[in-house]
C-alpha positions in Angstrom: 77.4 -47.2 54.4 81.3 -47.8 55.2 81.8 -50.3 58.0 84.7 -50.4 60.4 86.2 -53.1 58.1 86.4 -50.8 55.5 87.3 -47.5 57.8 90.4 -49.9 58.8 91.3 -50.4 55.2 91.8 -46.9 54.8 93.1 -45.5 58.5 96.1 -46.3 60.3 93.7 -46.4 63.5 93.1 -49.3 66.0 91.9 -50.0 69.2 91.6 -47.6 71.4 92.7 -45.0 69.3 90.5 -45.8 66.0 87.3 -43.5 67.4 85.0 -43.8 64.2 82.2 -46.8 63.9 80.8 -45.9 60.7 80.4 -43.1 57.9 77.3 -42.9 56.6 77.6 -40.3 54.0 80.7 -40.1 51.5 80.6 -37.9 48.8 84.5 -37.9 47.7 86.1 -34.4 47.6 83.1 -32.5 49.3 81.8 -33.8 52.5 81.2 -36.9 55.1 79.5 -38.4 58.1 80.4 -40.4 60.5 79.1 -42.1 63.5 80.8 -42.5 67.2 78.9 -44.5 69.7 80.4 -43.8 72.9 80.4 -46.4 75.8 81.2 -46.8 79.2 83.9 -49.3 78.7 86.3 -47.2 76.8 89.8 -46.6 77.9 89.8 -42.8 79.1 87.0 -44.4 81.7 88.7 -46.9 83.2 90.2 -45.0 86.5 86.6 -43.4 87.1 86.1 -44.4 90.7 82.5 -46.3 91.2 81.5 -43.2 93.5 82.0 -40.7 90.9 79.9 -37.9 89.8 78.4 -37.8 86.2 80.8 -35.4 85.0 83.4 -37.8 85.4 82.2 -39.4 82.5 82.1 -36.3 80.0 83.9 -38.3 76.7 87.3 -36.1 76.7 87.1 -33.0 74.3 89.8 -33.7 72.3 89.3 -37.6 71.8 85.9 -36.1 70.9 87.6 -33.6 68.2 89.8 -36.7 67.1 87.0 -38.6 66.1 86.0 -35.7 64.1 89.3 -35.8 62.7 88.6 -39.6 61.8 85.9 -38.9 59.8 87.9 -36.2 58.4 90.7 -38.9 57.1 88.0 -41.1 55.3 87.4 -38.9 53.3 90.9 -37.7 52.5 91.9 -41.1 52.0 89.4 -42.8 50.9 90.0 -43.1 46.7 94.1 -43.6 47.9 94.0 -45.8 51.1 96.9 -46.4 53.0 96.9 -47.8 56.4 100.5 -48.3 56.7 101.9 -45.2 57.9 105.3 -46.5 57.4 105.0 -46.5 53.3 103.2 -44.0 51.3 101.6 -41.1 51.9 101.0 -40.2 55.5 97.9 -38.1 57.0 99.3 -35.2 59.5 96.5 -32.5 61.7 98.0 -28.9 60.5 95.9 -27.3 62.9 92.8 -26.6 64.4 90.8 -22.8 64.7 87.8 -22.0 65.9 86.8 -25.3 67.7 84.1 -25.2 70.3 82.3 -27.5 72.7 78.8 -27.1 73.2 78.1 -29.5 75.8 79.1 -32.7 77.4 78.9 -36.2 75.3 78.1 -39.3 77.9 78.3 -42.7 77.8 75.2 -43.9 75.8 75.2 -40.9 73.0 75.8 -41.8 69.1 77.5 -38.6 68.1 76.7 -37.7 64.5 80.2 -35.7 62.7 79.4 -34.1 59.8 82.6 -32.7 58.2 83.3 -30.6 55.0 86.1 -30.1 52.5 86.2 -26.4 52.2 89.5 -26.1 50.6 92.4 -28.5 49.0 95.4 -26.7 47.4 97.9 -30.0 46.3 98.0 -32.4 49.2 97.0 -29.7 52.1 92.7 -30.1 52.9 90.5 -27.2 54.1 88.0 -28.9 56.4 84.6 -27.2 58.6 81.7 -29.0 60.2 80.0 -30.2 63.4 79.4 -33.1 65.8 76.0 -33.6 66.6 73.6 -35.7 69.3 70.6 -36.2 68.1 69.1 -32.6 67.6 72.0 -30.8 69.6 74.8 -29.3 68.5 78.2 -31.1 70.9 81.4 -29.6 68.8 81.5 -27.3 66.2 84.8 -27.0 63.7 85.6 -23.4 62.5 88.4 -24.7 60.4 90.8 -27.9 60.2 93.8 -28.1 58.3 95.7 -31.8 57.7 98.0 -32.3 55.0 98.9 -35.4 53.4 103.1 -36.4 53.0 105.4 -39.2 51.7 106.0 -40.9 55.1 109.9 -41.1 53.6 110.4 -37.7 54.4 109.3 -38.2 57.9 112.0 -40.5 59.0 115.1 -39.3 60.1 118.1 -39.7 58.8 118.6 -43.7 60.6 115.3 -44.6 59.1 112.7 -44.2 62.1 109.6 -42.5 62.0 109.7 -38.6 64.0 
């Protein structure tokens, strides 16, 4: 079991943005899970109106996919941590195919990520998997692609980050 002490050892993440509270499965270089307990209190709620209608409170897709994407960077990262951005190696989304939502995740579900490594040619990773709650299937990942590169070459030419 990795706790979120140990997830922010290895992710740049942190609050609100660090969407992963534990990974309960790590087998490096083939496949981990993760756990999301979504709450009422988190930031994309904050302007729901008191008078609103449950489907104001469907957890947004892609901070749902994102969280995927967490789990995703645990294990990518996870032998080579490196939470400062800045330095080292830096984790970047290629792309996503083949996404789909199922249905709506609420306040008060513990969604379950499962993700695997399909592929990995160098530093470019090959990912496929699914979010669950409890028995049902929420989001389903055809294909994700993030590739891992020396944050130097990300900076521009002054020395800042683009």
């Amino acid at each position: 079991m990795i706790t979120v002490d140990q997830i922010k050892r290895v992710l740049p993440h942190r609050y609100p943005m660090l969407l992963v509270d534990r990974v309960t499965e790590l087998v490096p270089g083939e496949r981990a899970s993760g756990l999301k307990a979504v709450t009422c209190n988190e930031p994309w709620y904050e302007a729901v109106p008191d008078d609103a209608p449950a489907e104001a409170y469907h957890y947004p897709w892609t901070v749902l996919l994102e969280s995927w994407c967490h789990v995703a960077g645990v294990l990518v990262a996870w032998e080579e941590p490196n939470p400062d951005v800045l330095e080292g190696m830096a984790m970047l989304l290629g792309g996503v195919t083949d996404a789909e939502y199922h249905r709506p995740v609420l306040p008060g579900d513990v969604v379950e990520h499962h993700v695997r490594l399909a592929r990995q040619v160098g530093e470019t990773y090959m990912f496929e998997g699914e979010s669950l709650v409890g028995d049902a299937t929420v989001l389903s990942v055809g294909r994700l692609v993030m590739t891992m590169r020396p944050a130097a070459e990300l900076k521009d030419p002054a020395g800042e980050v683009t």
